[in-house]
N, C-alpha and C positions, 0 to 999 in steps of 0.2 A: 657946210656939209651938203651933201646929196639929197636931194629930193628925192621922198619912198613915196609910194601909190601902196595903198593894203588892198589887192584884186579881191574882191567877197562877192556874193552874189549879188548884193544889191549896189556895187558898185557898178558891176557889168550892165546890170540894167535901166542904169540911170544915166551909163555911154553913150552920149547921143551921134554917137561914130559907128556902131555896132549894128549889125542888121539883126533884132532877135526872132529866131524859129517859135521857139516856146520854152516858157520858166515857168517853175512855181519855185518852193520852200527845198527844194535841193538839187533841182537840174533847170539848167543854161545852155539850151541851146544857139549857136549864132549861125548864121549863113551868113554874113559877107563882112568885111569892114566897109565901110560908106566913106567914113575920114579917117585916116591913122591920128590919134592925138597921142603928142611927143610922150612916153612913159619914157623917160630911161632903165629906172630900178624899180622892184616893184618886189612885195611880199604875196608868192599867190597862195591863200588861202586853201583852195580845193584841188581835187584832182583834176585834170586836165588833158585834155587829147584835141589836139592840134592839127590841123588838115592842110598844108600848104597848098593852094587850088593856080596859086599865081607867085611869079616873083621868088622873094628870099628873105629868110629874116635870120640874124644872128644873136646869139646873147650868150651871156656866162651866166649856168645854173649851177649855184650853190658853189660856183668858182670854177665851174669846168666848161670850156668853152662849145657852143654847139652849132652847128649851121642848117639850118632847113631850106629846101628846096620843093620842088612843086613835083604833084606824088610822093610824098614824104609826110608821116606823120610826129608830131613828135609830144610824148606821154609824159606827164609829169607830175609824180606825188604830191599830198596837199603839204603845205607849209616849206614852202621852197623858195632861196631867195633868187631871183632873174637881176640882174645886172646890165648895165651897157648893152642894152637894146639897140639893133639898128633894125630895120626895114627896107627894102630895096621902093621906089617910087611906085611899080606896078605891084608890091603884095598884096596878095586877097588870099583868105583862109577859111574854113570851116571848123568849127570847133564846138565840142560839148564839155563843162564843168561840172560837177557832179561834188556832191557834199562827201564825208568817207562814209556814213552810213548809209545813204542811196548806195554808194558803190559798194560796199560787204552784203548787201542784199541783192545785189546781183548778182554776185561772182560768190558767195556764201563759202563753200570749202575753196575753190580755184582761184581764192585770195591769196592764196601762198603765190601761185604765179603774180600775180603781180608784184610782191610783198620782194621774192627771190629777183624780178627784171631790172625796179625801183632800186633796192636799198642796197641790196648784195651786189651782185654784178654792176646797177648803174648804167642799163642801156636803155636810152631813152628816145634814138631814133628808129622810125623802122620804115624802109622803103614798101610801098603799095607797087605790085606788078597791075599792068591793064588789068587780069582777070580779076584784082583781088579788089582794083580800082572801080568794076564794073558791079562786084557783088557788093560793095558798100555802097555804091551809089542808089541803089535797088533799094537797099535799106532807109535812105536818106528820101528817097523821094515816096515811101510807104509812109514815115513820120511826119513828114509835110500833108502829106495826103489827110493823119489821122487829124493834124492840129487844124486845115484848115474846116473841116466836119461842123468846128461848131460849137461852143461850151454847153450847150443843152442837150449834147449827145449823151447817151447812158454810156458809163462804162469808159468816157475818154482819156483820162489821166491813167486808169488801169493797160488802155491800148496801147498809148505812149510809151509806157514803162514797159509792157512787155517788147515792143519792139527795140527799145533801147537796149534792153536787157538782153535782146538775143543778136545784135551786133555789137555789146560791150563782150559778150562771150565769146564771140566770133575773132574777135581783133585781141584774146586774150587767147586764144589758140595758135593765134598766127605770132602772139610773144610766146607763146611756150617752144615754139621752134627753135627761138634766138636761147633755149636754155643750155647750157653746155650739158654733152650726152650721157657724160660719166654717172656712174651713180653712186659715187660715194659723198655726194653733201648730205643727203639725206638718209640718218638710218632708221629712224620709224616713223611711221605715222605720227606718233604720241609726241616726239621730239620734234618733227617738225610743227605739228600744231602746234604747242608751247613755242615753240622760236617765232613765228606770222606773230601769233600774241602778243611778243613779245617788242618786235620790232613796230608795231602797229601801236601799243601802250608805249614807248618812249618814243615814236613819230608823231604822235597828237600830244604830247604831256607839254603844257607850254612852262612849264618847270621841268629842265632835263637834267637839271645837277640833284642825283640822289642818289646813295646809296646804291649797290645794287641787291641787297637786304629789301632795301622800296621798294623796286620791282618787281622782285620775286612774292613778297607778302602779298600785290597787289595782283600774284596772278597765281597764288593760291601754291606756289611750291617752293623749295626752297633754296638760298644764296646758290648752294653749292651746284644741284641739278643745274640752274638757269645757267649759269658757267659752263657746267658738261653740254648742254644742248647749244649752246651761241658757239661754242669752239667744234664740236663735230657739223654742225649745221652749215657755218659760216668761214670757220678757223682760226674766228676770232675770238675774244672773249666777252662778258656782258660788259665788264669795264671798259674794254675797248670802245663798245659799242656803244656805251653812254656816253666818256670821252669826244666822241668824234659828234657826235649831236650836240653836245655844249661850245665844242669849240667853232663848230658853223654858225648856232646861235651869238658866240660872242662875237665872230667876224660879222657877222649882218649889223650888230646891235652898233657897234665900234664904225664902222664903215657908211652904213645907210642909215644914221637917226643922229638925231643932236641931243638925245639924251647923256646926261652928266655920267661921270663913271659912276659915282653911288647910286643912280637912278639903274644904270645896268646891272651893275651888282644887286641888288633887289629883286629887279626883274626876273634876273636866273637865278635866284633861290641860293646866293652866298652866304657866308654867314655874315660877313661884312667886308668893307672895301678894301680892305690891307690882305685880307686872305684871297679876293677876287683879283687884284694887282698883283698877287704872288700866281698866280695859278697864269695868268696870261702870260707874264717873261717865263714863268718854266715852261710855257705849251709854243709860246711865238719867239722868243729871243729878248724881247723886248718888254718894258713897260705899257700898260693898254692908251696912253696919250700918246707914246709915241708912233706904234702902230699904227694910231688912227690917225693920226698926221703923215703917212705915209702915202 
């Protein structure tokens, strides 16, 4: 089987390949790679925002193929699987990691734009023009400026955070652009706040096979609404939307880990292995041995 890497923060900074800016307990900043060390597959844990500064690097996110290039950022939700890695010889990248609740504290209401780019749509590249390249740069070299200050400055980690905070909202304006113009995904306020909630509560749940009864109790309203808001919102339904989260889940777990089937079955919250092997050939075609032999 495939060797998985689990990216967390403390794995990045234990990277002795990784040039690091400044971390603490939920933000990772990097400036350079120093060595590439081979990842092929890799579970990353946090959010993520990718700076291609050199070179190219390719990889299948969650199965979808993606290509970065230099000026190019590329943004990606926490708990995401990255596959078949490659790196070009000269890539170098900049990048910040962020935990989810450092980032809902950033971006507080204007989480739906992310929540909408992420899960809904799924665009996760976005080209930097010179100008756009020059005002984040501006940004980059203020947060260096704040980290290199000093740990016995007052007020340091508050300074960081706000400057991060106000080019994570900057770079979350410039994805609100890539939103399609129409306005008919969203019909209230109320229904899209419950849908973010909602997509955000089965994006962090590391148990995604539930009910959609569970969902809805766990976000205070009921089966039926969460259905009426995930199909105006999205035009999906909540079922769908749990569906498609377990069965990513089962392609990673099947694919990237040499856990037993009844070990996986567990892990995603089956009720046991006969019901967990019926649920994969009705969703793949296949029995889950043989897929993964695939």
């Amino acid at each position: 089987m495939k060797h998985q890497e689990d990216i967390t923060l403390q794995f990045l900074v234990e990277n002795e390949g990784l040039q690091i800016g400044y971390s603490d307990n939920d933000i990772l900043v990097v400036d350079s790679i120093q060595r590439f060390e081979e990842i092929k597959n890799a579970h990353v844990g946090m959010n993520s925002m990718v700076l291609c500064t050199n070179g190219k690097v390719q990889a299948q996110i969650n199965g979808v193929k993606i290509e970065l290039y230099k000026n190019q950022v590329c943004i990606i939700p926490q708990n995401i699987m990255a596959t078949d890695l490659m790196v070009s010889p000269d890539f170098d990248m900049k990048a910040i990691f962020l935990t989810n609740n450092i980032l809902q504290s950033f971006l507080r209401e204007k989480m739906s734009v992310w929540n909408d780019l992420m899960y809904v749509h799924r665009q996760h590249i976005m080209t930097l023009s010179d100008a756009d390249m020059l005002f984040f740069t501006h940004f980059y070299d203020m947060l260096s400026l704040a980290v290199e200050r000093g740990q016995d400055r007052a007020y340091r980690t508050d300074v960081i955070q706000s400057l991060l905070r106000a080019a994570i909202l900057a770079l979350c304006g410039e994805l609100k652009q890539m939103l399609p113009s129409n306005g008919e995904t969203h019909v209230t306020s109320t229904y899209n706040s419950h849908f973010q909630r909602f997509l955000s509560l089965l994006h962090s749940s590391e148990v995604k096979y539930r009910p959609v009864k569970a969902y809805a109790s766990d976000l205070c309203i009921s089966p039926k609404y969460l259905t009426v808001i995930c199909k105006k919102n999205s035009g999906k339904t909540a079922t769908e939307w749990i569906q498609e989260h377990v069965l990513e889940d089962i392609r990673n777990y099947l694919k990237q880990t040499d856990l037993s089937i009844k070990q996986i079955s567990d892990c995603l919250g089956f009720p046991n292995t006969s019901f967990f092997c019926k649920y994969v050939k009705e969703h793949f075609g296949i029995p889950p041995k043989r897929f993964r032999e695939q």
